[in-house]
C-alpha positions in Angstrom: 24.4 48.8 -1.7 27.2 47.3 -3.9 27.1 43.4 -3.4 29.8 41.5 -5.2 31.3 37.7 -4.9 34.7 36.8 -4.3 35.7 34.7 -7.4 38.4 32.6 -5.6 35.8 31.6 -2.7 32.4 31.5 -1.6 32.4 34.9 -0.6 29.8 37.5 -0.7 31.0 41.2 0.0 28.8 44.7 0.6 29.9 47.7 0.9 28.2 50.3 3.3 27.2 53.6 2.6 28.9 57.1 4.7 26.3 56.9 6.9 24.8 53.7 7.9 22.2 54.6 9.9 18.2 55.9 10.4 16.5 56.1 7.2 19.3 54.2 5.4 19.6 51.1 7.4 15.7 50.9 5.9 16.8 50.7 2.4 19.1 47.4 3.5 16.4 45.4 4.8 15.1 43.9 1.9 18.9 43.6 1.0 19.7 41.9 4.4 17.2 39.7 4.1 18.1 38.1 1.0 21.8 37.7 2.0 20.1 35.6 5.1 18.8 33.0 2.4 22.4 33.3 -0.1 24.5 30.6 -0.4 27.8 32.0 0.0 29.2 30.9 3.8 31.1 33.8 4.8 29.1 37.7 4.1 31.3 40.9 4.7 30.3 44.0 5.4 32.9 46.1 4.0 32.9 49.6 6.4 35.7 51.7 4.3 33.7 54.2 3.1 31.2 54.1 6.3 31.9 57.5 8.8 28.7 57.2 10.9 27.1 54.1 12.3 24.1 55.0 15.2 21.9 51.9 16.9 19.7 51.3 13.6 23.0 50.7 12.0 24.0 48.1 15.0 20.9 46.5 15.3 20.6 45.7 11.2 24.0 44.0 11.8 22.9 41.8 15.0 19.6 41.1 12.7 21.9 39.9 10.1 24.4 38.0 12.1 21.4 36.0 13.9 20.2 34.8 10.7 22.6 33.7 8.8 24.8 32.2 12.0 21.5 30.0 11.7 22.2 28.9 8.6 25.9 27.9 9.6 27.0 31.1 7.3 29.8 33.7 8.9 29.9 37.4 9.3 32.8 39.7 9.1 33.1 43.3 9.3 35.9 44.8 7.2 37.8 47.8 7.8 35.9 49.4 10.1 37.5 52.3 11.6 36.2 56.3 13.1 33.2 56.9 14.5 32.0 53.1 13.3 35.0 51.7 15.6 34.3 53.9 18.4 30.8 52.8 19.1 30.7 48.9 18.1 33.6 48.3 20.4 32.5 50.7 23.4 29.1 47.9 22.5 31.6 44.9 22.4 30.4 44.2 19.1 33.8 43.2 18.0 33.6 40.4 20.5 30.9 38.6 18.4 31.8 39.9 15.2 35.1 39.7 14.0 36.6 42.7 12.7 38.9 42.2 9.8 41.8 44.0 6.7 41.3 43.7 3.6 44.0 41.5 3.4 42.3 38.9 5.3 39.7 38.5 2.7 42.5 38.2 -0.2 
């Protein structure tokens, strides 16, 4: 997982691996967990290298998203296209997280 912090605001940004899914989504736990508890109030998973997402991959996201919309914090999904696309829209994932460009987050 590559975490970093937008300088110019309080965001926190990490980027997803090919293939989010199975035995990988179990390597982001720990990861997911302490984003729950960071102080940054927006967290983007960045999805431009991501090709495969299954329901391991989706439920790590709706785990995330629960916490930290506790804590007041935002999630947003960025540049998620393929495969990725394909599934968390046919889910309506989009509906409850937003989908953004990379220009968005400039």
């Amino acid at each position: 997982m590559t975490s970093s912090t937008n300088e110019n605001s309080d965001i926190q940004i990490i980027a997803l691996p090919t293939d989010f899914s199975g035995l990988t989504v179990d390597t982001f736990k720990d990861q997911f967990e302490q984003l729950a508890h960071s102080p940054e109030p927006q967290i983007i998973l960045d999805f431009s290298k991501t090709e495969f997402i299954d329901s391991s991959g989706i439920g790590a996201m709706v785990f995330l998203y629960k916490r930290i919309e506790k804590n007041g914090q935002k999630l947003a999904l960025l540049n998620v296209s393929g495969q990725p696309h394909k599934l968390m829209s046919l889910l309506r994932v989009d509906k409850t997280i937003p989908f953004i460009e990379q220009s968005d987050v400039i």
